[in-house]
C-alpha positions in Angstrom: -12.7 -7.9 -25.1 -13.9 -12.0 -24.6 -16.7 -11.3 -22.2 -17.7 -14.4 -21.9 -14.0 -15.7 -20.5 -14.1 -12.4 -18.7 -16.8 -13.3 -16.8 -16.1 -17.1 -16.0 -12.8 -15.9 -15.0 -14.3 -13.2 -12.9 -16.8 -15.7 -11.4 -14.6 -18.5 -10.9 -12.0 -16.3 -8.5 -14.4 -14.8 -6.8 -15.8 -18.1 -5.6 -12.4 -19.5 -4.6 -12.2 -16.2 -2.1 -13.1 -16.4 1.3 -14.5 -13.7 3.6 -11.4 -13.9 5.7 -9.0 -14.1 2.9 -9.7 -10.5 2.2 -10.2 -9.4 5.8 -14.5 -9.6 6.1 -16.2 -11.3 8.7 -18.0 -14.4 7.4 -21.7 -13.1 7.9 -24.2 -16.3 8.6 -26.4 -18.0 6.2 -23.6 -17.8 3.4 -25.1 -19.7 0.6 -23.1 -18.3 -2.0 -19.7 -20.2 -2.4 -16.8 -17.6 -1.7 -17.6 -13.6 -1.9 -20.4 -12.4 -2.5 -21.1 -10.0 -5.4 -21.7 -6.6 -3.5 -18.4 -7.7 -1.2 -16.5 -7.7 -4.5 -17.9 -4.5 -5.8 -17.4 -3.0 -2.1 -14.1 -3.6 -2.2 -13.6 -2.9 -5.9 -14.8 0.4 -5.4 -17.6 -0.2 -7.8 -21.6 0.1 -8.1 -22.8 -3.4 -7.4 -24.8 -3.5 -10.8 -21.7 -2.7 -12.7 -20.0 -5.7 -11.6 -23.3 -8.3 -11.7 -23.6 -7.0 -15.6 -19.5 -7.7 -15.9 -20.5 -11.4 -14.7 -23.4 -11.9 -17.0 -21.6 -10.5 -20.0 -23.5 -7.6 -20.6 -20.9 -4.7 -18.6 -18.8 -2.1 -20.6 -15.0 -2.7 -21.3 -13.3 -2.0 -17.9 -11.2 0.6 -17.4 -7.6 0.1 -16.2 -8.1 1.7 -13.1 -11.1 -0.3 -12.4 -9.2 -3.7 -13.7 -6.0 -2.7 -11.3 -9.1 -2.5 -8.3 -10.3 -6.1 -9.6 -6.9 -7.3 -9.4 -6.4 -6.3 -6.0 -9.5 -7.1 -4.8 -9.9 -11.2 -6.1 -6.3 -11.5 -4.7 -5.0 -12.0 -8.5 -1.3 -12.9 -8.6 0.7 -10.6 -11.4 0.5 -13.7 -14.0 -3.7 -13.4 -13.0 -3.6 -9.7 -13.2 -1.8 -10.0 -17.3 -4.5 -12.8 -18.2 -7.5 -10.0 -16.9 -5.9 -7.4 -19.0 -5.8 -9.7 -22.0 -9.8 -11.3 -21.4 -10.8 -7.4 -21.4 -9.2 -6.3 -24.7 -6.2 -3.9 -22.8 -2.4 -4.0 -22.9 -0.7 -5.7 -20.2 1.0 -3.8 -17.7 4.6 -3.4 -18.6 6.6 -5.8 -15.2 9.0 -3.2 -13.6 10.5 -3.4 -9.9 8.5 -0.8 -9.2 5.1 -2.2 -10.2 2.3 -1.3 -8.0 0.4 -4.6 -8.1 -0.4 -5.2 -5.1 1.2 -9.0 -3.8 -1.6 -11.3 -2.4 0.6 -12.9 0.2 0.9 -9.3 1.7 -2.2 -9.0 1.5 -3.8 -11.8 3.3 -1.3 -10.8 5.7 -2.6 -7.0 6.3 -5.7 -8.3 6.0 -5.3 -9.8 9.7 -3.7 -7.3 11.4 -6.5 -5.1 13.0 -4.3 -4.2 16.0 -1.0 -3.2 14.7 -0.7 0.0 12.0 0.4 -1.8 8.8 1.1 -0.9 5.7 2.5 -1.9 2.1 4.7 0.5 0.4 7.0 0.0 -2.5 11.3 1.0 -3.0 9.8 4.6 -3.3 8.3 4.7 -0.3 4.8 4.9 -2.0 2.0 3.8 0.2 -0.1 1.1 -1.4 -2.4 -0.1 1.0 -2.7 0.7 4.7 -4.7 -0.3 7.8 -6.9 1.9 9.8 -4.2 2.4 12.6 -1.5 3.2 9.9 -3.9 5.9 8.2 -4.7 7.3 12.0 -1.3 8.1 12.3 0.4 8.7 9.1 -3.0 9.8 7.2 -4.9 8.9 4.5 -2.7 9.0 1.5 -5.2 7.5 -1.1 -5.8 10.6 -3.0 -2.2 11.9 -3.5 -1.3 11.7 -7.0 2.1 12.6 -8.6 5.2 12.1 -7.1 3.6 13.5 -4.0 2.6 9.7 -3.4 6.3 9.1 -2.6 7.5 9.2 1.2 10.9 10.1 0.2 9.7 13.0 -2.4 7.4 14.4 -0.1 10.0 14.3 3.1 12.3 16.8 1.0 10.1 19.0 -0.4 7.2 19.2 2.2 8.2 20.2 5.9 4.9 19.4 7.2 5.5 15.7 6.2 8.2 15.4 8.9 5.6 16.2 11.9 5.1 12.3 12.3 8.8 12.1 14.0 10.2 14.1 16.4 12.6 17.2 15.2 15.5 15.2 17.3 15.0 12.3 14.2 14.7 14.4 11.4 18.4 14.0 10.4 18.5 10.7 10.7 15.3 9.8 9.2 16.8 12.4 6.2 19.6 10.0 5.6 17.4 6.4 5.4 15.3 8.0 3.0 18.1 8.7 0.6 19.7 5.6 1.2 16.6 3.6 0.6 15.7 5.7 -3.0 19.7 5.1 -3.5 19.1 1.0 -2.9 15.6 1.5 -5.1 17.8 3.3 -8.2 20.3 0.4 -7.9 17.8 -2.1 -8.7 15.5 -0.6 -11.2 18.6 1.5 -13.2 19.2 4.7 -15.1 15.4 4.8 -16.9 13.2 4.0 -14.2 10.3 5.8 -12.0 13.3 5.8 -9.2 16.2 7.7 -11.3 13.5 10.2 -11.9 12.9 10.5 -8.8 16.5 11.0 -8.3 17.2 13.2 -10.8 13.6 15.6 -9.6 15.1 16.0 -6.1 18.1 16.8 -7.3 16.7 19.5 -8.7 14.3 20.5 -5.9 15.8 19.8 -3.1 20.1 21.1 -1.6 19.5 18.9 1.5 18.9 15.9 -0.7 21.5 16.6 -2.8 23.9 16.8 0.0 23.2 13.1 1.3 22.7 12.0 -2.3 26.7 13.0 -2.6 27.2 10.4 0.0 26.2 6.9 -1.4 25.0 5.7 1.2 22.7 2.2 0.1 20.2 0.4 2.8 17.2 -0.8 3.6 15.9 0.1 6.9 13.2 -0.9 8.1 14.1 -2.9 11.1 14.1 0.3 13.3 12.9 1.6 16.4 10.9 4.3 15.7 9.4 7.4 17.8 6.3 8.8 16.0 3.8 12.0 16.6 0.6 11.7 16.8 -1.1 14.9 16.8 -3.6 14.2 19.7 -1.7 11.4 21.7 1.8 12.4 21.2 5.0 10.5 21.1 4.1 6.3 20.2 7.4 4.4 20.5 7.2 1.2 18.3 9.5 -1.3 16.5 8.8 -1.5 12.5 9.5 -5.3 11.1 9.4 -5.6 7.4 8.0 -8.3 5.6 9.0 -8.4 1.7 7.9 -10.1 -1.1 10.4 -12.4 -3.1 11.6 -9.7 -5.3 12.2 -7.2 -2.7 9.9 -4.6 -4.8 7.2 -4.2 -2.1 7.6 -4.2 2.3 4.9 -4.5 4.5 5.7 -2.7 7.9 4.3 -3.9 11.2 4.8 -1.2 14.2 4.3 -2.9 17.0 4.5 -1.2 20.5 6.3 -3.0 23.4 4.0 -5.3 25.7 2.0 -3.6 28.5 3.6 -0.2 28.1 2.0 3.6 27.6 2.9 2.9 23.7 0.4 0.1 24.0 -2.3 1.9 25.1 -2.0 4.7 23.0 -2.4 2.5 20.0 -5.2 0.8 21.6 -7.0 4.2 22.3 -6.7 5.2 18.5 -8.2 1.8 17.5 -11.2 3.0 19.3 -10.9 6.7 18.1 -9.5 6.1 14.9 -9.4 9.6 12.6 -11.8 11.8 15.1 -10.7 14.5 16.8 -10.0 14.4 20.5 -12.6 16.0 22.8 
């Protein structure tokens, strides 16, 4: 572990951040150039006096989890990410399609959207980072572990996940699952997270096998979608994907048509967010 690069490097990016590049309200009398300290360790998930001691050289090694955190939260690109890994004494990730580094560019632009659900997911349809509007209507998914952080694995094998559609889309929303995993298993091949996947739900799960059989390949995420909200009931939206340049990670906009009852509905779960209705 170099903790002396560790900490100039640590240092350095935080103070070419911006509030606003990671989706905080500049605050006034900012003296400090970039983030501040506690706004890192905020959003790093950390004690504040763990990460000050990581700056002045004096911290314990980091542990994955917490440098995977760091990553996300300075913004890091995947070539930033390996050099953090390196300056504090750990193997590099191994680069896969399905590596869950999260992509600044997305980022920044989730980081904006405060009135739209939003949300990043990868070719197995596991959620890495969603919105407060996305988490009032899908759920918080943070703390699923397992494959049970997969959409796709979790559509086939638990019925309760299907209550955000209606019944009358179940089938079809069946189908663009498989074909998605099918488009995922394509890419990464025979020895990756997604051809376990595969060959799990085979075992699991007759409906998926059934559409498996059919080869169907797409990516569909251009859709007009019909979601359940427990409280408000049916949201009509349109989902518009925005990928990054290797296709391995989407982030989906649903945005509601202009001045409708959809519109509102979203509006009055920005203000309610997760709380029950009265």
């Amino acid at each position: 572990m170099n903790r002396a690069a560790l900490a100039d490097f640590l240092r350095r990016r935080r103070e070419a951040l911006r509030p606003s590049d990671v989706g905080l309200i500049p605050g006034p009398r900012r003296r400090t150039p970039g983030l501040r300290r506690e706004e890192v360790a905020a959003l790093t998930g950390m004690s504040v006096d763990y990460y000050v001691r990581l700056e002045q050289q004096r911290g314990p090694q980091p542990s994955e989890q917490m440098l995977a955190a760091l990553a996300r939260s300075l913004r890091l690109t995947v070539d930033e990410r390996d050099y953090l890994y390196r300056l504090a004494g750990h193997e590099v990730p191994r680069r896969t399609p399905l590596d869950s580094h999260l992509a600044p560019a997305l980022l920044r632009v989730l980081d904006r959207l405060e009135d739209s659900p939003a949300l990043i997911i990868n070719q197995l349809g596991e959620t890495l980072v969603a919105n407060r509007l996305a988490i009032a209507i899908f759920g918080d998914r943070a703390d699923l572990t397992g494959w049970s952080r997969s959409e796709v694995y979790r559509w086939f094998t638990d019925p309760a996940s299907r209550s955000v559609y209606p019944p009358a889309d179940h089938a079809r929303q069946a189908r663009s699952q498989v074909a998605g995993l099918r488009a995922a298993y394509g890419a990464a091949g025979d020895h990756s997270r997604a051809a376990e996947l595969v060959r799990v739900l085979l075992l699991e799960s007759a409906e998926f096998r059934e559409l498996w059989e059919q080869h169907e390949v797409a990516r569909r995420f251009e859709d007009h979608k019909t979601l359940v909200h427990p409280e408000i009931g049916e949201i009509e939206v349109d989902c518009q994907a925005l990928f990054t340049e290797d296709q391995s990670q989407a982030l989906l906009v649903l945005t509601p048509t202009p001045n409708s009852e959809a519109e509102e509905k979203i509006r009055l779960l920005a203000v309610l967010g997760n709380e029950q209705f009265a």
